[in-house]
VOBALO-793544 format. One record per atom (N, C-alpha, C, O): residue number from 1; atom name; y, z, x. Coordinates in steps of 0.001 Angstrom, whole numbers, always signed. Layout:
  resi  name       py       pz       px
   NUM    CA        Y        Z        X
...
END
This chain:
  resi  name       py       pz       px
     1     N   -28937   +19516  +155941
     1    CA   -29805   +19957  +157013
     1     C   -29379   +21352  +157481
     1     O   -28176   +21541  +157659
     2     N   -30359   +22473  +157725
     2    CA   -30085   +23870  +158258
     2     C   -29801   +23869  +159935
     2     O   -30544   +23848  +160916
     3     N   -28499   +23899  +159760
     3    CA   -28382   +24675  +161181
     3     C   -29399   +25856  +161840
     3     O   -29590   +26918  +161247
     4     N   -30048   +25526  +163183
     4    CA   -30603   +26564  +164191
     4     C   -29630   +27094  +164886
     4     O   -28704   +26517  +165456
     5     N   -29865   +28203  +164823
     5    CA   -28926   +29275  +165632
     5     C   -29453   +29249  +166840
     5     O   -30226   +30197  +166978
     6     N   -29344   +28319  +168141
     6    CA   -29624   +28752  +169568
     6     C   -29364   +30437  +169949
     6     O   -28537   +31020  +169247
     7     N   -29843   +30976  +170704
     7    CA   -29466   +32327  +170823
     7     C   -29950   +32150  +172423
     7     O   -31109   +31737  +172461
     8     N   -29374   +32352  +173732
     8    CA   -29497   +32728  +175159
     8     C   -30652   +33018  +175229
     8     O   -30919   +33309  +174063
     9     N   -31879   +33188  +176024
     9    CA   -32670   +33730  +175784
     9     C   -32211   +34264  +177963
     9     O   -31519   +33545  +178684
    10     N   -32874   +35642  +178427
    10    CA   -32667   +35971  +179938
    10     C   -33298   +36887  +180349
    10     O   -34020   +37567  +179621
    11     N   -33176   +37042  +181352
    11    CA   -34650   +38742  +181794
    11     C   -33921   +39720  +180859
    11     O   -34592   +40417  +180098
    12     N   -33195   +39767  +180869
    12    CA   -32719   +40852  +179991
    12     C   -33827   +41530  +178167
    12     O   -34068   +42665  +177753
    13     N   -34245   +39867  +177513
    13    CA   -34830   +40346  +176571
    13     C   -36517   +40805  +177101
    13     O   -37048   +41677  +176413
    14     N   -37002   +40467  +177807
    14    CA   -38592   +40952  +178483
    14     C   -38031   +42353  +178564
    14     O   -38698   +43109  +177858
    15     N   -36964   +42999  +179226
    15    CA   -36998   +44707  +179384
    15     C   -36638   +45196  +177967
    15     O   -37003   +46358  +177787
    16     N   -35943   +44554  +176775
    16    CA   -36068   +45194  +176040
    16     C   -37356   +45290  +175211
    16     O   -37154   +45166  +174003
    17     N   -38650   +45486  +175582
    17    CA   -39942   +45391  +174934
    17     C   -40061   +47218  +175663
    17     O   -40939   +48036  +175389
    18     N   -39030   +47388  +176489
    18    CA   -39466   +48787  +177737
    18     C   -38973   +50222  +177240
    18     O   -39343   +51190  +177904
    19     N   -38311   +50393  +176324
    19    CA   -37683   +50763  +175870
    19     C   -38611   +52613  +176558
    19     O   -39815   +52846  +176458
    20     N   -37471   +53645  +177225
    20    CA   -37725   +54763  +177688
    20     C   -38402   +55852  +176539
    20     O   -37641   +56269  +175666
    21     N   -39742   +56280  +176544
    21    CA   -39854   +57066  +175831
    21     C   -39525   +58263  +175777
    21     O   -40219   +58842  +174941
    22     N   -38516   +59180  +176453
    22    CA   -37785   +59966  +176265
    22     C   -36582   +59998  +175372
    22     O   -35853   +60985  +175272
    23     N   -36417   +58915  +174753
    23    CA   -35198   +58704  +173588
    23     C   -35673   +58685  +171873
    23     O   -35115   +58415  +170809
    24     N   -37114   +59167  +172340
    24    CA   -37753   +58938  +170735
    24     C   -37460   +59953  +169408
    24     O   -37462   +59667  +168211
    25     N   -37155   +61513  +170218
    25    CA   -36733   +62372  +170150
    25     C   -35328   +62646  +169720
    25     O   -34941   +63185  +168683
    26     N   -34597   +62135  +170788
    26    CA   -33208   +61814  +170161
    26     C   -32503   +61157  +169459
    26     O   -32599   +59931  +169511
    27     N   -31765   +61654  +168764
    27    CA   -30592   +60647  +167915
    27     C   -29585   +60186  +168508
    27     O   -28670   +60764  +169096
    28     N   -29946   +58301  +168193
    28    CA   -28892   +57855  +169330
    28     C   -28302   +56819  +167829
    28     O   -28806   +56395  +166789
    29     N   -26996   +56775  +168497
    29    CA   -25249   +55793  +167589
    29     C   -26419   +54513  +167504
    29     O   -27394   +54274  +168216
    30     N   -25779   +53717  +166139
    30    CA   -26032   +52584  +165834
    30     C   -24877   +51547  +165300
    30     O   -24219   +52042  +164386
    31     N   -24526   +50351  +165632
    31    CA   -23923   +49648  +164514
    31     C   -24503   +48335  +164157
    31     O   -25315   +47680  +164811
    32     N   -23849   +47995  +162781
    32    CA   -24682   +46643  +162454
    32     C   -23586   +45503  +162290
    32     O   -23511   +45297  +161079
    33     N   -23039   +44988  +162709
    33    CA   -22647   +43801  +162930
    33     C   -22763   +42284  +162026
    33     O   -23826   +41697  +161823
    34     N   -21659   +41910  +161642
    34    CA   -21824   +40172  +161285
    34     C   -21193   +39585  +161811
    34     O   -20004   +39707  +161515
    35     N   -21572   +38540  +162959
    35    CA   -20898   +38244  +164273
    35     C   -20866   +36356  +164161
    35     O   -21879   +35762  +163793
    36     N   -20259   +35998  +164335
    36    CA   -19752   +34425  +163724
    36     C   -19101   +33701  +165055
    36     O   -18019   +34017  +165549
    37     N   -20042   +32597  +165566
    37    CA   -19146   +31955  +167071
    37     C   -18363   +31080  +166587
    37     O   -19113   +30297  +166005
    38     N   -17012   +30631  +166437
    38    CA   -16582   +29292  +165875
    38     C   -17353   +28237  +166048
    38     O   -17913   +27764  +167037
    39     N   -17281   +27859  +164637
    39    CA   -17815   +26314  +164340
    39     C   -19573   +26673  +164035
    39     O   -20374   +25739  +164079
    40     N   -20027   +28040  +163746
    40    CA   -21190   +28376  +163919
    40     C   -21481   +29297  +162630
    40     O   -20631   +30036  +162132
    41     N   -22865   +29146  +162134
    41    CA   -23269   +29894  +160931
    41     C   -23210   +31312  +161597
    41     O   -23089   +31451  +162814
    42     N   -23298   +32296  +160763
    42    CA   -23355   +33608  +161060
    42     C   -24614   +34198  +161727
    42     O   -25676   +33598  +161557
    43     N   -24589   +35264  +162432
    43    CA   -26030   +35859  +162347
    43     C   -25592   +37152  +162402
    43     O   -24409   +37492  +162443
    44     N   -26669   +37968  +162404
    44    CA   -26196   +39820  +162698
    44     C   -26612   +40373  +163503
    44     O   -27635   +40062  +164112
    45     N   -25809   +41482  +163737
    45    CA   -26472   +42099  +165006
    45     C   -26960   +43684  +165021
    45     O   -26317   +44422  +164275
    46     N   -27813   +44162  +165637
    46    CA   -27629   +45788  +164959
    46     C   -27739   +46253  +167059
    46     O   -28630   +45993  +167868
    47     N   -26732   +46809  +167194
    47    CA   -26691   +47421  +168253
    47     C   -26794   +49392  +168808
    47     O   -25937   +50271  +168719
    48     N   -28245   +49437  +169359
    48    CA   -28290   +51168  +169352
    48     C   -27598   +51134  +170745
    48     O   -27655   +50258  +171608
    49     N   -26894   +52382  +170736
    49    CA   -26193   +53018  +172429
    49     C   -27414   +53980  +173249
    49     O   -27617   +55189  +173138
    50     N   -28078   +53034  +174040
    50    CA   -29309   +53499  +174849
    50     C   -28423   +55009  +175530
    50     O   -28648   +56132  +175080
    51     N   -27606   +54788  +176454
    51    CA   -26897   +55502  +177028
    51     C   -25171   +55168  +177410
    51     O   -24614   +54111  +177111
    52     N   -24625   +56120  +178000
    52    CA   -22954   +55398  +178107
    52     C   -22642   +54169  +178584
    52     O   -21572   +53618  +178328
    53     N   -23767   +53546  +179475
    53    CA   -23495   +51386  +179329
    53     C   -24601   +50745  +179188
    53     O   -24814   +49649  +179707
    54     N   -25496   +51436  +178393
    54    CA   -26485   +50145  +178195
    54     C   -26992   +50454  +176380
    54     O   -27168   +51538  +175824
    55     N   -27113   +49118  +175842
    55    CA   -26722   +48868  +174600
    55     C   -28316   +48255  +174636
    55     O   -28683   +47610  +175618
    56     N   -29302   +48526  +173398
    56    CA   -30283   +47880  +172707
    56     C   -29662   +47430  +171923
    56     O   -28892   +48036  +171178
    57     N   -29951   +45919  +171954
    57    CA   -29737   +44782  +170535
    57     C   -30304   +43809  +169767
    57     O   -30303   +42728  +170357
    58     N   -30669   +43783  +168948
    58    CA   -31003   +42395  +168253
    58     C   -30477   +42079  +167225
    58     O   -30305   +42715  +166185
    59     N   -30035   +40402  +167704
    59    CA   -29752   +39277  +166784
    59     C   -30591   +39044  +166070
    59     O   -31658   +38644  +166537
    60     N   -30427   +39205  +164660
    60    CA   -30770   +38879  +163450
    60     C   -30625   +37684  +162307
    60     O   -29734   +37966  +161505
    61     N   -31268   +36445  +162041
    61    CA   -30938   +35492  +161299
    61     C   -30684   +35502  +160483
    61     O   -29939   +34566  +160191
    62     N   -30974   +36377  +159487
    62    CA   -30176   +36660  +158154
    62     C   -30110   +38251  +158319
    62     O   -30608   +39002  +159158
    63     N   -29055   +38547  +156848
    63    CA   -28468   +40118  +156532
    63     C   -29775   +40860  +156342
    63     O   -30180   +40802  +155181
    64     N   -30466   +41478  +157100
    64    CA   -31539   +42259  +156477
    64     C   -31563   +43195  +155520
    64     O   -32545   +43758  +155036
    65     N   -30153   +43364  +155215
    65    CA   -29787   +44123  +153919
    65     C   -30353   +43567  +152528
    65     O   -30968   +43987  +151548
    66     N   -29716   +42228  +153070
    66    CA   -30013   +41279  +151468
    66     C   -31555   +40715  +151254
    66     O   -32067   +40389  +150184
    67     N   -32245   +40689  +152784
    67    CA   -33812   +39401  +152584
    67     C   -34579   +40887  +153317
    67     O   -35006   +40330  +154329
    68     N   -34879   +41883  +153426
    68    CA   -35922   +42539  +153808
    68     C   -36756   +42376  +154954
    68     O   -37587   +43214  +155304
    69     N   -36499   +41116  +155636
    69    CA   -36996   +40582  +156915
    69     C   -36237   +39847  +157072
    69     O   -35362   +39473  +156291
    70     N   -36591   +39323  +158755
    70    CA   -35673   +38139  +159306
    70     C   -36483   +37932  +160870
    70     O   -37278   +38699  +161413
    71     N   -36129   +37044  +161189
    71    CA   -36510   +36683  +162858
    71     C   -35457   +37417  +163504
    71     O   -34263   +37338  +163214
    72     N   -36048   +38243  +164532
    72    CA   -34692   +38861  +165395
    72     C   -35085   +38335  +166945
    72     O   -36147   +37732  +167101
    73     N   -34276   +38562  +167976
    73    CA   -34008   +38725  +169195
    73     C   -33642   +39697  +169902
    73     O   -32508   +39865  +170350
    74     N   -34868   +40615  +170090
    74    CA   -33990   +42258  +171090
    74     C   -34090   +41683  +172514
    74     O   -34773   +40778  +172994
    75     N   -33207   +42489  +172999
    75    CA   -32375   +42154  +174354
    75     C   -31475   +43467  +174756
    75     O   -30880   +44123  +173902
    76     N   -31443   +43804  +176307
    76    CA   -30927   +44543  +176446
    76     C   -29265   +44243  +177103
    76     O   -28941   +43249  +177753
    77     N   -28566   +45148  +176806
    77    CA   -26722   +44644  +176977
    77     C   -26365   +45399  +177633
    77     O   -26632   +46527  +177217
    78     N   -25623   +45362  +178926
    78    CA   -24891   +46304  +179785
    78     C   -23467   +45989  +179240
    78     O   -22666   +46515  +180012
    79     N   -22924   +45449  +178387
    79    CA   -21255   +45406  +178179
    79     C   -21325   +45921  +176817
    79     O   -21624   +45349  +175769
    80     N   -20809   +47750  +177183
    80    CA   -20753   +48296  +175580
    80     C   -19872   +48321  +174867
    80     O   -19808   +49017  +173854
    81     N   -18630   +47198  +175464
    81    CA   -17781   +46892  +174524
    81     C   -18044   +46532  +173336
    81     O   -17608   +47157  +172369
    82     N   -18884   +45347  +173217
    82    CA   -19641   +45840  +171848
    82     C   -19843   +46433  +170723
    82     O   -19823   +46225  +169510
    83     N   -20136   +47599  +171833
    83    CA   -20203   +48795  +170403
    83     C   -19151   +49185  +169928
    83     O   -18375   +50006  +170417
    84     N   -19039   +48436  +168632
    84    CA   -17293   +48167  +167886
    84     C   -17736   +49163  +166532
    84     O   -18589   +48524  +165916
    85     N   -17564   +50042  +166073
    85    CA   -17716   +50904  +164934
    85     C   -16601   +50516  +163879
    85     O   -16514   +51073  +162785
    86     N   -15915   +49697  +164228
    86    CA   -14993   +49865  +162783
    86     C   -13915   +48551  +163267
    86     O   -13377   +48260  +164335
    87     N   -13916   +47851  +161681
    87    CA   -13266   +46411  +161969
    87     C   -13543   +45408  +161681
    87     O   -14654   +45027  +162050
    88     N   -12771   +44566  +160960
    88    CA   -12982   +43537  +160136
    88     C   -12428   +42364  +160764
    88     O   -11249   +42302  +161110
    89     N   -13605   +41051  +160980
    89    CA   -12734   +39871  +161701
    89     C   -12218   +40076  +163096
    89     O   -11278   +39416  +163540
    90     N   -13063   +41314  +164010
    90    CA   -12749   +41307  +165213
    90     C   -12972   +39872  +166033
    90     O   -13980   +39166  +165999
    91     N   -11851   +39663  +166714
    91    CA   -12123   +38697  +167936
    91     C   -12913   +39444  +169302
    91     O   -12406   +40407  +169878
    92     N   -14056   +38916  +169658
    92    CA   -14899   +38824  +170688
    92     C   -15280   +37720  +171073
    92     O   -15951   +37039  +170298
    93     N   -14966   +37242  +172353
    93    CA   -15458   +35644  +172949
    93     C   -16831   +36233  +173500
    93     O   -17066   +37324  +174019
    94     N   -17669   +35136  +173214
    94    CA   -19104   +34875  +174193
    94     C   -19081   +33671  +174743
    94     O   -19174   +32557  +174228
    95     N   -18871   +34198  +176463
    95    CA   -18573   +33355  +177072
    95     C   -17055   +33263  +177001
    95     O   -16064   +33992  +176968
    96     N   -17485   +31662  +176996
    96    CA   -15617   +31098  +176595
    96     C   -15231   +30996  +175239
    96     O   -14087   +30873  +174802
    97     N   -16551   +31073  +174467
    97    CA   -16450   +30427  +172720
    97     C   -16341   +31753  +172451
    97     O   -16901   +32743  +172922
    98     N   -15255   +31547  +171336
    98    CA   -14438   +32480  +170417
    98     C   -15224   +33070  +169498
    98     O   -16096   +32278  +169138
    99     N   -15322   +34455  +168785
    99    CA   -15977   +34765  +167908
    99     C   -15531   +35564  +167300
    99     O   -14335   +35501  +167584
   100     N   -15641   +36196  +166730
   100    CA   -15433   +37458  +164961
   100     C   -16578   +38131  +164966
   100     O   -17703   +37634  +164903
   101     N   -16213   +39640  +165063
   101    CA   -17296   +40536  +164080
   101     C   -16840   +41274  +163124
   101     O   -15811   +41908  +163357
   102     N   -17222   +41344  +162329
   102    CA   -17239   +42556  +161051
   102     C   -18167   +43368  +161065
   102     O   -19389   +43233  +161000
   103     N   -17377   +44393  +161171
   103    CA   -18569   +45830  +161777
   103     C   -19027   +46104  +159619
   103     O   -18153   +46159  +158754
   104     N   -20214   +46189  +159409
   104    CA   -21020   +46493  +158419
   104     C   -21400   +47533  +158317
   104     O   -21649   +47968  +157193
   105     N   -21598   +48372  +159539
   105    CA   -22745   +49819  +159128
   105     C   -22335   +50592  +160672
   105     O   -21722   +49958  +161532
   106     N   -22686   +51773  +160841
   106    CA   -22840   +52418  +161602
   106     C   -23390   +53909  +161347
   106     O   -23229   +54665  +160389
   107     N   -24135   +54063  +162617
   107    CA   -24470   +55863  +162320
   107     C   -25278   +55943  +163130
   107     O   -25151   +55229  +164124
   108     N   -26574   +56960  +163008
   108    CA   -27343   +57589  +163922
   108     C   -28949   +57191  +163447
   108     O   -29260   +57186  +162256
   109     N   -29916   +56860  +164528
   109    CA   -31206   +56455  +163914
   109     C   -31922   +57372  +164923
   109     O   -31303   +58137  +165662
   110     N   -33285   +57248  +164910
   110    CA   -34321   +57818  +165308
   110     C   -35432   +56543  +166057
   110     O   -35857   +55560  +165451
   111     N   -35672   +56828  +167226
   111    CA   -36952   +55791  +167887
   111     C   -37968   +56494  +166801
   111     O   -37802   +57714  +166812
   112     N   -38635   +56212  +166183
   112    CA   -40295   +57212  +165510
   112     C   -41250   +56206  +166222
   112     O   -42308   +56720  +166583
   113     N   -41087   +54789  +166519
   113    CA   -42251   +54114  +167509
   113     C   -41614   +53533  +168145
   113     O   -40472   +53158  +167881
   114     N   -42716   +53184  +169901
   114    CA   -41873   +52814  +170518
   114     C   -43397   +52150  +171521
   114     O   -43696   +52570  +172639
   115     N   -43996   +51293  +170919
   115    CA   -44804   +50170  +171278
   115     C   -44393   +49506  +171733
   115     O   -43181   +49342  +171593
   116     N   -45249   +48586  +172687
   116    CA   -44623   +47052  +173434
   116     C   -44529   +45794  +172259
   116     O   -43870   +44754  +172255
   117     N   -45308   +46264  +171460
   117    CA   -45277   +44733  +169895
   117     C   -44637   +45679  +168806
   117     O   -44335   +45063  +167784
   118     N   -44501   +46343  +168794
   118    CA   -43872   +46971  +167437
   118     C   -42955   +48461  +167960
   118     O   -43278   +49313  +168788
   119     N   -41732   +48350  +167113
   119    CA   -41069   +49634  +167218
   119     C   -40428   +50263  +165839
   119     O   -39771   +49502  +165129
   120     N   -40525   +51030  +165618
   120    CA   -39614   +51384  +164042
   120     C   -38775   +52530  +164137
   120     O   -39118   +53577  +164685
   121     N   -37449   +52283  +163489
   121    CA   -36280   +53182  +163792
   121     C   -35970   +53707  +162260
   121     O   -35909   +52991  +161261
   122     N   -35817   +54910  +162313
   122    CA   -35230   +55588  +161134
   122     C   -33752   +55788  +160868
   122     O   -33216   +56850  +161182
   123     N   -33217   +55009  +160420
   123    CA   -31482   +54649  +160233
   123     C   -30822   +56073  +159221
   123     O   -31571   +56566  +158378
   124     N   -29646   +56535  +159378
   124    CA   -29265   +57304  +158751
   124     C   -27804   +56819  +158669
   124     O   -27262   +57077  +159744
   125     N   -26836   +56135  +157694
   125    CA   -25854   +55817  +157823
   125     C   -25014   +56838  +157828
   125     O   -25181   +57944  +157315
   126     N   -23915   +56351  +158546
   126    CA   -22275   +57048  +158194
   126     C   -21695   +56175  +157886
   126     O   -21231   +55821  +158970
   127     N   -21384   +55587  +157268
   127    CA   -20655   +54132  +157023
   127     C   -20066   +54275  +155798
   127     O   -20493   +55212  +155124
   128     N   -19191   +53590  +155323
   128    CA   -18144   +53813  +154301
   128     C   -18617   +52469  +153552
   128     O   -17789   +52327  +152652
   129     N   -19503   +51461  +153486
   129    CA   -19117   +50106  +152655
   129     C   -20721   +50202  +152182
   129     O   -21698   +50137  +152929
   130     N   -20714   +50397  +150551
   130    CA   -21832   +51246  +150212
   130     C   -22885   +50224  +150258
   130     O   -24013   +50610  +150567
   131     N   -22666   +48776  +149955
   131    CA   -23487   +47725  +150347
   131     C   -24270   +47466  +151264
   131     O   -25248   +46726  +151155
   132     N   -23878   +48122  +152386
   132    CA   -23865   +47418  +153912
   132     C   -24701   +48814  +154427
   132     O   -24858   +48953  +155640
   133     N   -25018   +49425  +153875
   133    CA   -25825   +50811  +154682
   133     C   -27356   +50759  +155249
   133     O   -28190   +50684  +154346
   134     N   -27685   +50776  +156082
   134    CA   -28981   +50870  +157052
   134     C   -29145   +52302  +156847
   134     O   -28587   +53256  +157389
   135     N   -30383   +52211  +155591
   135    CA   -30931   +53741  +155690
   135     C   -32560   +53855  +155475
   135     O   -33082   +53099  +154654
   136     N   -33040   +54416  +155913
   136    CA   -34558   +54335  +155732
   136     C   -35061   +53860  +156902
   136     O   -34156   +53623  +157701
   137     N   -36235   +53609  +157348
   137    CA   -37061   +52954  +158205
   137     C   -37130   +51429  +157820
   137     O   -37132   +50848  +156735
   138     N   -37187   +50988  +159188
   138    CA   -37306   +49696  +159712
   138     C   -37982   +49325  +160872
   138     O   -37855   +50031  +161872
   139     N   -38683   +48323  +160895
   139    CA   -39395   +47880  +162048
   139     C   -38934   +46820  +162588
   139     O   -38503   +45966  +161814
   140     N   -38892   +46599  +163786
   140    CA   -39042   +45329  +164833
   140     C   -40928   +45206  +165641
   140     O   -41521   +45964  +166408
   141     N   -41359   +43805  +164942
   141    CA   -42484   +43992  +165409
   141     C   -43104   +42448  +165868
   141     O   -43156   +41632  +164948
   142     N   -43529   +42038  +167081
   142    CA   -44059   +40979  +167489
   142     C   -45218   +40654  +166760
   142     O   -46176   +41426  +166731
   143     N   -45212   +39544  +166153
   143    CA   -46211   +39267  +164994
   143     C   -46796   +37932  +165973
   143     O   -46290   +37488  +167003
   144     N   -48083   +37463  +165230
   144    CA   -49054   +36653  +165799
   144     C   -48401   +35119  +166362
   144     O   -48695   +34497  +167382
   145     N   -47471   +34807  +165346
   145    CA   -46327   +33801  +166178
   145     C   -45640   +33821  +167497
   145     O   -44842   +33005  +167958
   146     N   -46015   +34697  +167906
   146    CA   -45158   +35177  +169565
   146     C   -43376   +35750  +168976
   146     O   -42621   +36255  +169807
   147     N   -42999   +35601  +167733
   147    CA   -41940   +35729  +167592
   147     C   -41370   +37409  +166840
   147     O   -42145   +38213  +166323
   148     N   -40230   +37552  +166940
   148    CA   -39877   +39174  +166687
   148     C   -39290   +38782  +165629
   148     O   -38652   +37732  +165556
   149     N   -39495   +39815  +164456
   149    CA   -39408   +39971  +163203
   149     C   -38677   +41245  +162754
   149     O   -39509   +42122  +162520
   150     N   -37396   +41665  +162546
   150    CA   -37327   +42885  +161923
   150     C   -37324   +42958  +160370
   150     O   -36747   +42086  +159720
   151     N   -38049   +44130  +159696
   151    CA   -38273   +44180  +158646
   151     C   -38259   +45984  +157676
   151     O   -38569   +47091  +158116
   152     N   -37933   +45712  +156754
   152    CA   -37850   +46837  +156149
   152     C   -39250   +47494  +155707
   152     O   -40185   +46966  +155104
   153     N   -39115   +48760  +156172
   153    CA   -40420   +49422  +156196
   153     C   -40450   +50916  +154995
   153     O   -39476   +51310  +154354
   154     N   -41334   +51294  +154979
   154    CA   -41377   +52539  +153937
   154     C   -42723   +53630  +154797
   154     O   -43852   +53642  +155289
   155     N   -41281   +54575  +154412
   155    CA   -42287   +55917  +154779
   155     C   -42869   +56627  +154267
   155     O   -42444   +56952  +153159
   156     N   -44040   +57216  +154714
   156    CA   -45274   +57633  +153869
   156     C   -44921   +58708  +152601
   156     O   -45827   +59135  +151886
   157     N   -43586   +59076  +152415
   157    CA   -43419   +59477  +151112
   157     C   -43214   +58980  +150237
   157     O   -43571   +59353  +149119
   158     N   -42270   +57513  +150619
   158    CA   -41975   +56172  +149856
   158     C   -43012   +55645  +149321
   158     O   -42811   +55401  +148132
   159     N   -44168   +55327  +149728
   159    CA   -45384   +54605  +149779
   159     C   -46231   +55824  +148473
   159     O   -46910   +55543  +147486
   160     N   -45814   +57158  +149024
   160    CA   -46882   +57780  +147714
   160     C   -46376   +57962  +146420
   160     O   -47158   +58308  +145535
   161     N   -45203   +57785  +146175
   161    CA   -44281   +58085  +145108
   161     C   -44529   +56536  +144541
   161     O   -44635   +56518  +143315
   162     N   -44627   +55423  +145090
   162    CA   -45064   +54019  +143476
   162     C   -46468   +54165  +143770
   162     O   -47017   +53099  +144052
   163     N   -47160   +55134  +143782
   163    CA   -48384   +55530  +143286
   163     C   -48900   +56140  +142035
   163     O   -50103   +56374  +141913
END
């Protein structure tokens, strides 16, 4: 039988649909995360640095590296401890329960949309683990299920070139 990943749900994820359109422009830090609670399947996380304490995030059900989509959870984070750039098997408790991350990716992306049902970020890695790199466009987009989906996207040069 497949374990469900419960994930918190709090006002916190309704404001991340709010996201400031003055940051669309800028290049803001990213990392991507594989974050493990004891006694619990994995999920991932990709965390952007809105500003010096507030963190955009979503939990991700599978590696979107490896499946091209996944169900996510954005939510906004005021504890930017978090934002861990480098490190294998870090201890982080949520809550009281114990956890591990392995930082996967990091670098700099781009807002290019910034809709209330759909947003897409242009990833540019710095990251050293050639597997694990977030590069290209990607979307987070509320699909007809009520549920958030991030997924790998292609940009209109991508799209004319297997033409």
């Amino acid at each position: 039988m497949e374990e469900v990943i419960t994930i918190k749900i709090d006002k916190n994820m309704l404001d991340a649909t709010k996201l400031s359109k003055k940051v669309q422009e800028e290049e803001l830090e990213y990392v991507y995360h594989r974050h493990q609670l004891e006694g619990k399947e994995p999920h991932w996380d990709i965390r952007i640095k809105m500003s010096p304490n507030q963190l955009f995030e979503f939990n991700l059900w599978e590696d979107i590296i490896k499946t091209g989509e996944t169900l996510a959870l954005p939510k906004i984070c005021e504890d930017v401890t978090w934002f861990m750039q480098r490190g294998q098997g870090l201890s982080k408790p949520v809550g009281k329960a114990p956890s591990k991350i392995w930082v996967l990716d990091y670098g700099y992306l781009i807002i290019k949309e910034n809709e209330p049902l759909s947003k897409s970020f242009l990833f540019r890695s710095t990251g050293i683990f050639e597997g694990n790199r977030l590069n290209g466009l990607y979307s987070l987009i509320r699909k007809e299920d009520s549920k958030w989906y991030f997924e790998k996207s292609s940009l209109p040069s991508e799209e004319k070139s297997r033409e």
